[in-house]
C-alpha positions as CSV (number, residue, x, y, z in Angstrom):
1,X,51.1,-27.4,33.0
2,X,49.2,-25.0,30.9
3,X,47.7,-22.2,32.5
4,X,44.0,-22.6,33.0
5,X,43.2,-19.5,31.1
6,X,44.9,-20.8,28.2
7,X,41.9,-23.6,28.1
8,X,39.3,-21.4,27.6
9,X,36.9,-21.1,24.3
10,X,35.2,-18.5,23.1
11,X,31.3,-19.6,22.5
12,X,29.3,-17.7,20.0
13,X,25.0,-17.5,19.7
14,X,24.8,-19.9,17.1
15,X,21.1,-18.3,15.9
16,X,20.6,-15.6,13.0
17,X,17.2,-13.8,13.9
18,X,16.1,-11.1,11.8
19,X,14.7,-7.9,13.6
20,X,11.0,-6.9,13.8
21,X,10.0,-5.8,10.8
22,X,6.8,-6.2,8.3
23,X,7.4,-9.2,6.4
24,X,4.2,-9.3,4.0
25,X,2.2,-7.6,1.8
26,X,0.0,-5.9,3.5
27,X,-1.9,-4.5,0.6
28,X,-1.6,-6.2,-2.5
29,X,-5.0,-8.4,-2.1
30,X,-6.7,-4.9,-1.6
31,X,-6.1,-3.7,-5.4
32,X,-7.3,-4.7,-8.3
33,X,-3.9,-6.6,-9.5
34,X,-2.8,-7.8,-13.4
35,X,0.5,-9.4,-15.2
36,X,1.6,-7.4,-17.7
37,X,4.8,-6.6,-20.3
38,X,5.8,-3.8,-22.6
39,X,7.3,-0.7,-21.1
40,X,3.8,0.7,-20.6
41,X,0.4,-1.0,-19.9
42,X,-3.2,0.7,-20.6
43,X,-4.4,-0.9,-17.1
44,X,-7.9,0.7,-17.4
45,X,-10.5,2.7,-20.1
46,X,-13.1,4.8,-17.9
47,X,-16.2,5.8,-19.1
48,X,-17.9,8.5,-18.0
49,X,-21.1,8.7,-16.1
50,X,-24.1,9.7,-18.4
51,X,-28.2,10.0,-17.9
52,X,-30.4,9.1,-20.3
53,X,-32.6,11.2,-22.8
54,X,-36.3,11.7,-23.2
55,X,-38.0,11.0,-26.2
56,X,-39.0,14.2,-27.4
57,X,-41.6,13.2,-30.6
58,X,-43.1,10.3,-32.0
59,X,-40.9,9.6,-34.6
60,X,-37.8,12.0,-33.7
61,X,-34.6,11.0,-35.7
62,X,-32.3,9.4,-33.3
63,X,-29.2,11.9,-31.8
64,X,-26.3,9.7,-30.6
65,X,-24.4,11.3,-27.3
66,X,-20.9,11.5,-27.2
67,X,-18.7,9.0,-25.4
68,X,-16.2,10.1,-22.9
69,X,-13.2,8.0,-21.9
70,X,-10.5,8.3,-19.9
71,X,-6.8,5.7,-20.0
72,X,-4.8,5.0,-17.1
73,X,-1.5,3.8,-18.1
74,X,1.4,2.5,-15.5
75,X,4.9,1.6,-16.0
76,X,7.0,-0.5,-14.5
77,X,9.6,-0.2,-11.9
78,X,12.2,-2.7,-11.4
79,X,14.0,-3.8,-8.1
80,X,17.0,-6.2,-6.8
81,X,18.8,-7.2,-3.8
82,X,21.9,-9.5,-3.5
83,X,24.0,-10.7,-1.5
84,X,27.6,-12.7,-1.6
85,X,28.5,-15.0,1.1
86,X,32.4,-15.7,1.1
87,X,33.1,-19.4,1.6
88,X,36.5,-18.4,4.0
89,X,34.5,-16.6,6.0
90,X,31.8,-18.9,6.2
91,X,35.1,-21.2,7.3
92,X,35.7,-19.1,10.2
93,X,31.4,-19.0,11.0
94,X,29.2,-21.3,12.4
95,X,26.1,-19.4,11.3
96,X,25.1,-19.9,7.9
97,X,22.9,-16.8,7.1
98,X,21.8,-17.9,3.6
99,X,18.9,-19.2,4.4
100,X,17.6,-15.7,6.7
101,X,19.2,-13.8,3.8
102,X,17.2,-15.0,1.3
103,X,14.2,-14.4,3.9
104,X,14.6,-10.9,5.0
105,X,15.1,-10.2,0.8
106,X,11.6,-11.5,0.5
107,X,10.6,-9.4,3.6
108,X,11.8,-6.8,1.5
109,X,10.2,-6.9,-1.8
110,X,7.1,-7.1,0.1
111,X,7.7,-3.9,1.7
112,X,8.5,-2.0,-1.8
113,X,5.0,-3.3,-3.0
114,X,3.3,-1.8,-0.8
115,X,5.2,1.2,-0.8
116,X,4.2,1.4,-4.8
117,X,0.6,1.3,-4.0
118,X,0.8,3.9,-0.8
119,X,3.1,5.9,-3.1
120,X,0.3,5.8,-6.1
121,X,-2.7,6.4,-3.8
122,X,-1.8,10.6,-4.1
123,X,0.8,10.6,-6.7
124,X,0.7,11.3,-10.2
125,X,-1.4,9.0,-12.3
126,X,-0.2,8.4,-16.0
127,X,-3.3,9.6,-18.3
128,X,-4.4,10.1,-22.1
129,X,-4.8,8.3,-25.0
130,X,-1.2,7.6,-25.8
131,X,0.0,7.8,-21.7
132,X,1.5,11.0,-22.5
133,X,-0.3,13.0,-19.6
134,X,-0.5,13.1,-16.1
135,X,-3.0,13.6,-13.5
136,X,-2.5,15.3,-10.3
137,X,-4.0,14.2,-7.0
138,X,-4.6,17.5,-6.2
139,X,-6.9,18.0,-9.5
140,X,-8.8,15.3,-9.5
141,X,-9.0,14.3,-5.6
142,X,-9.0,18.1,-4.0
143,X,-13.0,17.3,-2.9
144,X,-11.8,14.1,-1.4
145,X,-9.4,15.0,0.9
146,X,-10.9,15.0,4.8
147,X,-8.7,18.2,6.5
148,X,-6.4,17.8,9.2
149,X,-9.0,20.2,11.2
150,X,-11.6,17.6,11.2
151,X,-13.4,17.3,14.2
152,X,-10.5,19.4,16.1
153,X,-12.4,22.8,16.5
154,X,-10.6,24.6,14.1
155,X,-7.2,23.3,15.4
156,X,-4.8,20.1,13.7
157,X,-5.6,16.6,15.2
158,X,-5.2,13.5,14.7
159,X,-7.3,10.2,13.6
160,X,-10.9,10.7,15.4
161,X,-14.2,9.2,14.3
162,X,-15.1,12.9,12.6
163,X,-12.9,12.3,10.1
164,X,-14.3,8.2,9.3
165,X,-17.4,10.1,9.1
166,X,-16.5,12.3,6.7
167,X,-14.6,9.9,4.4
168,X,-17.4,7.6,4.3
169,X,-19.4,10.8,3.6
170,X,-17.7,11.7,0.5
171,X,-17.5,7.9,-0.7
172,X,-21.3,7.4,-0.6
173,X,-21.7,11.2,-2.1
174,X,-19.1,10.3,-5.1
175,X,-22.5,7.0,-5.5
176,X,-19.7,4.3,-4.5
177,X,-21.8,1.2,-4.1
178,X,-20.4,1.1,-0.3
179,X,-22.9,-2.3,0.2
180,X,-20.7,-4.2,-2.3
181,X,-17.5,-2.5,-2.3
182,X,-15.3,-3.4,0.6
183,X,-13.8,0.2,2.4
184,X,-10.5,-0.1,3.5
185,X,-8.6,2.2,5.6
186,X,-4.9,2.2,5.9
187,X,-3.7,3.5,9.8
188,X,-0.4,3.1,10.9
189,X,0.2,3.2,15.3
190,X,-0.3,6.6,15.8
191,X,-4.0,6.5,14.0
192,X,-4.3,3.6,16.2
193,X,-3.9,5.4,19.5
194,X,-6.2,8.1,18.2
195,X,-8.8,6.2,17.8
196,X,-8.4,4.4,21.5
197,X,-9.2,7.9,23.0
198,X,-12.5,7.6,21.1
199,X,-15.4,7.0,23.3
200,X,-17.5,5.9,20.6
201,X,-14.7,3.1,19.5
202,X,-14.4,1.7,22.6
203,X,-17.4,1.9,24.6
204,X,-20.3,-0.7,23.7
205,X,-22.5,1.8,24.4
206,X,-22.5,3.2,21.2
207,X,-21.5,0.3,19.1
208,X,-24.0,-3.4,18.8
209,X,-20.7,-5.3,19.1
210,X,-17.3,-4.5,20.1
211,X,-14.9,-2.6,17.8
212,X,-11.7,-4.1,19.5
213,X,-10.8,-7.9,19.0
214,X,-7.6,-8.3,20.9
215,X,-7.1,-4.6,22.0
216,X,-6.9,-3.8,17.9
217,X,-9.8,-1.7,15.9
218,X,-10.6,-4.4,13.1
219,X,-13.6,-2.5,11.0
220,X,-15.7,0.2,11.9
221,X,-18.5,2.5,9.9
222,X,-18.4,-0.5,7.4
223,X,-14.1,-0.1,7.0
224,X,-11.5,-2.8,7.5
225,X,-8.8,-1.7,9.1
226,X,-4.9,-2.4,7.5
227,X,-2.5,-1.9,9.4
228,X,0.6,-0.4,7.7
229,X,3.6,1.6,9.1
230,X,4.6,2.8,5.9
231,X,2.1,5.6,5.0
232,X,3.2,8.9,3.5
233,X,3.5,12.4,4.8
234,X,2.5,15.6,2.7
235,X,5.0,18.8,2.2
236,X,3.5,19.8,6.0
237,X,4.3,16.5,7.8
238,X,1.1,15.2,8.0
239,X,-0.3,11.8,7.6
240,X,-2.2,11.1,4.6
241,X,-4.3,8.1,5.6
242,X,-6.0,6.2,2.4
243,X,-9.8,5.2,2.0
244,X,-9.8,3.0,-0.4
245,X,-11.9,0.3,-2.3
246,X,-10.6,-2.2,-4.2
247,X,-12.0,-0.9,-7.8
248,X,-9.9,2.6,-6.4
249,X,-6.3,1.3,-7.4
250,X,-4.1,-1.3,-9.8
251,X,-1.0,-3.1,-9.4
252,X,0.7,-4.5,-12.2
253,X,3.6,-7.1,-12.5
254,X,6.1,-7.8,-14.8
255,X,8.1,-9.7,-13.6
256,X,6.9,-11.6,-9.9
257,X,9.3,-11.7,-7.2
258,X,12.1,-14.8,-8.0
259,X,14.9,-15.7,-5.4
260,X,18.1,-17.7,-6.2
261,X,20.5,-18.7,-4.3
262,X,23.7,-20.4,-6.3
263,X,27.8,-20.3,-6.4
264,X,29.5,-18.0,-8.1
265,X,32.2,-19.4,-10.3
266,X,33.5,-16.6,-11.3
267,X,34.7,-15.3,-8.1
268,X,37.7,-16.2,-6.0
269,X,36.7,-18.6,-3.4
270,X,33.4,-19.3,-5.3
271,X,31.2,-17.6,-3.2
272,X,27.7,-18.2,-2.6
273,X,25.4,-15.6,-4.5
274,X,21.5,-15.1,-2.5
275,X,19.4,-13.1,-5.1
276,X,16.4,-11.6,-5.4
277,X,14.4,-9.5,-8.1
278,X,11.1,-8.1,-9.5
279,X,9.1,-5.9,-11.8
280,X,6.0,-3.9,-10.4
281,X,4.0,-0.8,-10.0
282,X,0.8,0.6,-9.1
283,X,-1.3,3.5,-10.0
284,X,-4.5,5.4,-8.8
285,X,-7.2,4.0,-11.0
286,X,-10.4,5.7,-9.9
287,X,-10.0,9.0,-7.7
288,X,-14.1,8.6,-6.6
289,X,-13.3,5.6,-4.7
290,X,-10.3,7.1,-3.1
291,X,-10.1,9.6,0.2
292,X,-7.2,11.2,2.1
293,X,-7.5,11.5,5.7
294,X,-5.2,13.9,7.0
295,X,-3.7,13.6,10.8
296,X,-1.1,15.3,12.5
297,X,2.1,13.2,13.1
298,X,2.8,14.1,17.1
Protein backbone atom coordinates (compact mmCIF):
# COMPACT_ATOMS: atom_id res chain seq x y z
CA UNK A 1 0.00 0.00 0.00
CA UNK A 2 1.13 3.42 -1.08
CA UNK A 3 1.68 5.87 1.44
CA UNK A 4 -1.23 8.34 1.65
CA UNK A 5 1.05 11.24 1.05
CA UNK A 6 2.19 9.84 -2.08
CA UNK A 7 -1.67 10.49 -3.34
CA UNK A 8 -1.68 13.94 -3.05
CA UNK A 9 -1.99 16.70 -6.03
CA UNK A 10 -0.81 19.82 -6.16
CA UNK A 11 -3.95 22.26 -7.35
CA UNK A 12 -3.16 25.49 -8.91
CA UNK A 13 -5.61 29.02 -9.29
CA UNK A 14 -6.65 28.34 -12.56
CA UNK A 15 -7.55 32.40 -13.22
CA UNK A 16 -5.01 35.02 -14.81
CA UNK A 17 -6.25 38.49 -13.46
CA UNK A 18 -4.45 41.48 -14.38
CA UNK A 19 -3.62 44.00 -11.46
CA UNK A 20 -5.37 47.44 -11.09
CA UNK A 21 -4.28 49.53 -13.46
CA UNK A 22 -5.83 52.37 -15.91
CA UNK A 23 -7.00 50.52 -18.86
CA UNK A 24 -8.32 53.49 -21.22
CA UNK A 25 -7.75 56.45 -22.66
CA UNK A 26 -8.49 58.86 -20.49
CA UNK A 27 -7.84 61.74 -22.67
CA UNK A 28 -7.79 61.21 -26.20
CA UNK A 29 -11.74 62.41 -26.73
CA UNK A 30 -10.51 65.67 -24.98
CA UNK A 31 -8.01 66.83 -28.02
CA UNK A 32 -8.64 67.72 -31.10
CA UNK A 33 -7.43 64.36 -32.82
CA UNK A 34 -6.31 63.58 -36.87
CA UNK A 35 -4.77 60.55 -39.05
CA UNK A 36 -1.89 61.42 -40.54
CA UNK A 37 1.56 60.03 -42.61
CA UNK A 38 4.86 61.48 -43.60
CA UNK A 39 7.52 61.85 -40.98
CA UNK A 40 6.17 65.30 -40.04
CA UNK A 41 2.55 66.72 -40.12
CA UNK A 42 1.61 70.63 -40.25
CA UNK A 43 -1.37 69.82 -37.69
CA UNK A 44 -2.43 73.56 -37.48
CA UNK A 45 -1.81 77.34 -39.29
CA UNK A 46 -2.72 80.11 -36.50
CA UNK A 47 -3.60 83.36 -37.35
CA UNK A 48 -3.20 86.03 -35.28
CA UNK A 49 -5.70 88.19 -33.56
CA UNK A 50 -6.15 91.60 -35.40
CA UNK A 51 -8.73 94.86 -34.98
CA UNK A 52 -9.99 96.48 -37.57
CA UNK A 53 -9.18 100.02 -39.14
CA UNK A 54 -11.10 103.24 -39.42
CA UNK A 55 -11.73 104.86 -42.48
CA UNK A 56 -9.70 107.74 -42.39
CA UNK A 57 -11.12 109.81 -45.81
CA UNK A 58 -13.72 109.60 -48.27
CA UNK A 59 -11.92 108.07 -50.88
CA UNK A 60 -8.52 106.94 -49.04
CA UNK A 61 -6.54 104.31 -51.20
CA UNK A 62 -6.95 101.10 -49.52
CA UNK A 63 -3.69 99.91 -47.06
CA UNK A 64 -3.76 95.99 -46.72
CA UNK A 65 -2.49 94.83 -42.99
CA UNK A 66 -0.05 92.24 -42.74
CA UNK A 67 -0.94 88.62 -41.97
CA UNK A 68 0.55 86.82 -39.14
CA UNK A 69 0.75 83.07 -38.98
CA UNK A 70 2.07 80.62 -36.96
CA UNK A 71 2.61 76.30 -37.88
CA UNK A 72 2.50 73.68 -35.49
CA UNK A 73 4.11 70.73 -36.75
CA UNK A 74 4.27 67.05 -34.76
CA UNK A 75 6.01 63.91 -35.49
CA UNK A 76 5.41 60.77 -34.81
CA UNK A 77 6.54 58.36 -32.23
CA UNK A 78 6.23 54.76 -32.65
CA UNK A 79 5.58 51.93 -29.99
CA UNK A 80 5.43 47.95 -29.63
CA UNK A 81 4.95 45.22 -27.18
CA UNK A 82 5.28 41.47 -27.69
CA UNK A 83 5.09 38.66 -26.28
CA UNK A 84 6.07 34.70 -26.97
CA UNK A 85 4.17 32.06 -25.35
CA UNK A 86 6.21 28.65 -25.48
CA UNK A 87 3.84 25.73 -26.42
CA UNK A 88 6.00 23.24 -23.79
CA UNK A 89 5.38 25.37 -21.25
CA UNK A 90 1.93 25.99 -22.10
CA UNK A 91 2.11 21.84 -21.79
CA UNK A 92 3.06 22.02 -18.36
CA UNK A 93 0.11 25.16 -17.67
CA UNK A 94 -3.33 25.12 -17.30
CA UNK A 95 -3.67 28.92 -17.76
CA UNK A 96 -3.55 30.21 -21.05
CA UNK A 97 -2.59 33.86 -20.67
CA UNK A 98 -2.94 34.92 -24.38
CA UNK A 99 -5.94 36.11 -24.18
CA UNK A 100 -5.11 38.70 -20.78
CA UNK A 101 -1.78 39.25 -22.63
CA UNK A 102 -3.13 40.71 -25.53
CA UNK A 103 -5.46 42.75 -22.97
CA UNK A 104 -3.04 44.25 -20.57
CA UNK A 105 -0.96 45.27 -24.23
CA UNK A 106 -4.08 47.21 -25.05
CA UNK A 107 -4.13 48.58 -21.44
CA UNK A 108 -0.92 49.73 -22.30
CA UNK A 109 -0.96 51.57 -25.48
CA UNK A 110 -3.73 53.44 -23.90
CA UNK A 111 -1.53 54.50 -21.11
CA UNK A 112 1.37 55.78 -23.66
CA UNK A 113 -1.42 57.97 -25.38
CA UNK A 114 -2.16 59.70 -22.73
CA UNK A 115 1.18 60.03 -21.56
CA UNK A 116 1.94 61.80 -25.25
CA UNK A 117 -0.69 64.43 -24.61
CA UNK A 118 0.22 65.06 -20.68
CA UNK A 119 3.85 64.96 -22.00
CA UNK A 120 2.93 67.79 -24.81
CA UNK A 121 0.71 69.91 -22.53
CA UNK A 122 4.30 71.75 -21.19
CA UNK A 123 6.79 70.42 -23.51
CA UNK A 124 8.31 71.64 -26.50
CA UNK A 125 6.04 72.43 -29.40
CA UNK A 126 7.48 71.97 -33.00
CA UNK A 127 7.13 75.60 -34.73
CA UNK A 128 7.94 77.54 -38.09
CA UNK A 129 7.30 77.50 -41.44
CA UNK A 130 9.32 74.44 -42.36
CA UNK A 131 9.02 72.71 -38.51
CA UNK A 132 12.43 73.70 -37.88
CA UNK A 133 11.80 75.64 -34.57
CA UNK A 134 10.67 75.04 -31.24
CA UNK A 135 8.57 76.69 -28.78
CA UNK A 136 9.06 76.54 -25.11
CA UNK A 137 6.32 76.33 -22.60
CA UNK A 138 8.04 78.60 -20.53
CA UNK A 139 7.91 81.45 -23.47
CA UNK A 140 4.78 81.21 -24.64
CA UNK A 141 2.76 79.91 -21.40
CA UNK A 142 4.95 81.82 -18.46
CA UNK A 143 1.48 84.13 -17.83
CA UNK A 144 -0.50 80.95 -17.65
CA UNK A 145 0.93 79.18 -15.14
CA UNK A 146 -1.19 79.41 -11.55
CA UNK A 147 1.89 79.22 -8.70
CA UNK A 148 2.23 76.65 -6.30
CA UNK A 149 1.58 79.67 -3.62
CA UNK A 150 -1.86 80.09 -4.63
CA UNK A 151 -4.19 80.61 -2.06
CA UNK A 152 -1.35 79.21 0.58
CA UNK A 153 -0.39 82.62 2.19
CA UNK A 154 2.78 82.83 0.75
CA UNK A 155 3.64 79.22 1.56
CA UNK A 156 3.48 75.78 -1.18
CA UNK A 157 0.07 73.95 -1.15
CA UNK A 158 -1.69 71.91 -2.80
CA UNK A 159 -5.05 71.84 -5.23
CA UNK A 160 -7.56 74.41 -3.48
CA UNK A 161 -10.36 76.36 -5.16
CA UNK A 162 -7.81 79.70 -5.33
CA UNK A 163 -6.06 78.11 -7.75
CA UNK A 164 -9.54 76.95 -10.14
CA UNK A 165 -10.13 80.53 -9.67
CA UNK A 166 -7.25 81.69 -11.01
CA UNK A 167 -7.07 79.32 -13.96
CA UNK A 168 -10.43 80.06 -15.13
CA UNK A 169 -9.25 83.71 -14.59
CA UNK A 170 -6.48 83.65 -17.03
CA UNK A 171 -8.71 81.52 -19.57
CA UNK A 172 -11.53 84.04 -19.76
CA UNK A 173 -8.65 86.98 -19.67
CA UNK A 174 -6.68 85.18 -22.72
CA UNK A 175 -11.07 85.82 -24.52
CA UNK A 176 -11.43 81.89 -24.51
CA UNK A 177 -15.11 81.46 -25.39
CA UNK A 178 -15.48 79.55 -21.94
CA UNK A 179 -19.61 79.29 -22.81
CA UNK A 180 -18.74 76.99 -25.76
CA UNK A 181 -15.54 75.61 -25.03
CA UNK A 182 -15.65 72.67 -22.64
CA UNK A 183 -12.73 73.32 -19.56
CA UNK A 184 -11.15 70.40 -18.54
CA UNK A 185 -8.96 69.85 -15.69
CA UNK A 186 -6.67 66.92 -15.27
CA UNK A 187 -6.22 65.87 -11.11
CA UNK A 188 -4.78 62.88 -10.22
CA UNK A 189 -5.65 61.42 -6.15
CA UNK A 190 -3.75 63.75 -4.34
CA UNK A 191 -5.64 66.97 -6.18
CA UNK A 192 -8.59 64.96 -5.20
CA UNK A 193 -8.06 64.92 -1.52
CA UNK A 194 -7.24 68.59 -1.71
CA UNK A 195 -10.09 69.57 -2.93
CA UNK A 196 -12.28 67.36 -0.14
CA UNK A 197 -10.82 69.77 2.51
CA UNK A 198 -12.55 72.58 0.59
CA UNK A 199 -15.51 73.93 2.31
CA UNK A 200 -16.76 75.48 -0.66
CA UNK A 201 -16.62 71.90 -2.66
CA UNK A 202 -18.36 70.10 -0.33
CA UNK A 203 -20.76 72.10 1.49
CA UNK A 204 -24.23 72.94 -0.41
CA UNK A 205 -24.01 75.97 1.16
CA UNK A 206 -22.06 77.48 -1.33
CA UNK A 207 -22.78 75.50 -4.29
CA UNK A 208 -26.90 75.23 -6.17
CA UNK A 209 -26.21 71.56 -6.43
CA UNK A 210 -23.82 69.16 -5.12
CA UNK A 211 -20.16 69.05 -6.48
CA UNK A 212 -19.67 65.24 -5.40
CA UNK A 213 -21.63 62.38 -7.25
CA UNK A 214 -20.45 59.28 -5.54
CA UNK A 215 -17.92 60.89 -3.13
CA UNK A 216 -15.96 62.06 -6.57
CA UNK A 217 -15.70 66.02 -7.74
CA UNK A 218 -17.24 65.64 -11.40
CA UNK A 219 -17.14 69.61 -12.62
CA UNK A 220 -16.85 72.61 -10.84
CA UNK A 221 -16.42 76.59 -11.85
CA UNK A 222 -17.67 75.25 -15.37
CA UNK A 223 -14.51 72.28 -15.43
CA UNK A 224 -14.96 68.62 -15.93
CA UNK A 225 -12.93 66.78 -13.97
CA UNK A 226 -10.40 63.74 -15.59
CA UNK A 227 -9.15 61.76 -13.56
CA UNK A 228 -5.54 60.67 -14.48
CA UNK A 229 -2.65 59.30 -12.31
CA UNK A 230 -0.18 59.99 -14.74
CA UNK A 231 0.43 63.79 -14.57
CA UNK A 232 3.94 65.28 -14.70
CA UNK A 233 6.17 66.81 -12.19
CA UNK A 234 8.40 69.98 -12.90
CA UNK A 235 12.43 70.13 -12.09
CA UNK A 236 11.01 71.02 -8.22
CA UNK A 237 8.62 67.94 -7.77
CA UNK A 238 5.56 69.61 -8.20
CA UNK A 239 2.42 68.70 -9.88
CA UNK A 240 1.70 70.52 -12.98
CA UNK A 241 -2.10 70.09 -13.27
CA UNK A 242 -3.53 70.95 -17.07
CA UNK A 243 -6.51 73.28 -17.85
CA UNK A 244 -7.30 72.60 -20.95
CA UNK A 245 -9.97 73.00 -23.80
CA UNK A 246 -10.30 70.85 -26.47
CA UNK A 247 -9.12 73.59 -29.31
CA UNK A 248 -5.75 73.72 -26.64
CA UNK A 249 -4.04 70.46 -27.99
CA UNK A 250 -3.73 67.71 -31.12
CA UNK A 251 -3.09 64.20 -31.33
CA UNK A 252 -2.09 62.64 -34.38
CA UNK A 253 -2.00 58.97 -35.57
CA UNK A 254 -0.22 57.13 -37.90
CA UNK A 255 -0.60 54.16 -37.50
CA UNK A 256 -3.83 53.12 -34.85
CA UNK A 257 -3.25 50.59 -32.28
CA UNK A 258 -3.38 46.78 -34.16
CA UNK A 259 -2.97 43.50 -32.02
CA UNK A 260 -2.10 39.99 -33.46
CA UNK A 261 -1.87 37.15 -31.96
CA UNK A 262 -0.32 34.15 -34.41
CA UNK A 263 2.34 31.04 -34.30
CA UNK A 264 5.62 31.55 -34.97
CA UNK A 265 7.00 29.10 -37.46
CA UNK A 266 10.14 30.05 -37.27
CA UNK A 267 10.83 29.19 -33.78
CA UNK A 268 11.45 25.89 -32.05
CA UNK A 269 8.30 24.60 -30.68
CA UNK A 270 6.28 27.10 -32.74
CA UNK A 271 5.39 29.40 -30.24
CA UNK A 272 2.58 31.53 -30.02
CA UNK A 273 3.48 35.30 -30.82
CA UNK A 274 0.70 38.15 -28.91
CA UNK A 275 1.64 41.55 -30.59
CA UNK A 276 0.85 44.79 -30.41
CA UNK A 277 1.86 48.18 -32.10
CA UNK A 278 1.18 51.95 -32.99
CA UNK A 279 2.13 55.27 -34.38
CA UNK A 280 1.05 58.56 -32.32
CA UNK A 281 1.91 61.82 -30.91
CA UNK A 282 0.57 64.93 -29.54
CA UNK A 283 1.50 68.44 -29.34
CA UNK A 284 0.34 71.84 -27.62
CA UNK A 285 -1.58 73.54 -30.30
CA UNK A 286 -2.85 76.78 -28.71
CA UNK A 287 -0.91 77.94 -25.35
CA UNK A 288 -4.16 80.61 -24.60
CA UNK A 289 -6.43 77.78 -24.04
CA UNK A 290 -3.87 76.00 -21.83
CA UNK A 291 -3.07 76.65 -17.90
CA UNK A 292 -0.71 74.93 -15.37
CA UNK A 293 -1.78 74.52 -11.94
CA UNK A 294 0.97 73.95 -9.79
CA UNK A 295 0.58 71.69 -6.35
CA UNK A 296 2.91 70.35 -4.05
CA UNK A 297 3.26 66.47 -4.25
CA UNK A 298 3.11 65.62 -0.18
Amino acid sequence: MPDAIELRTKQYNKILELVAQQTRSKLIDKVETGSHTGTSVSVCDKLDEFEMDPVTAVGAPIIHSAQNYERRWVRPVNFYKAFLRDTFTQLESEIDPQAKLMAASIAAINRAQDDRILAAFFGDAITGADGTTTTTWASEGSSSVVPVEEGGGGSAVGLNVAKLKAALEILMSNDVDIESEQIYIGYNAKAHGDLLAEAQIISLDYNEKPVLKDGRIMSFLGMNFVHTQRVTRDSNGYYRLPVWTKKAMHFGTWKAPRGDISQRKDIQGLPWQVYLDGSFNATRVDAERLVEIKITAS
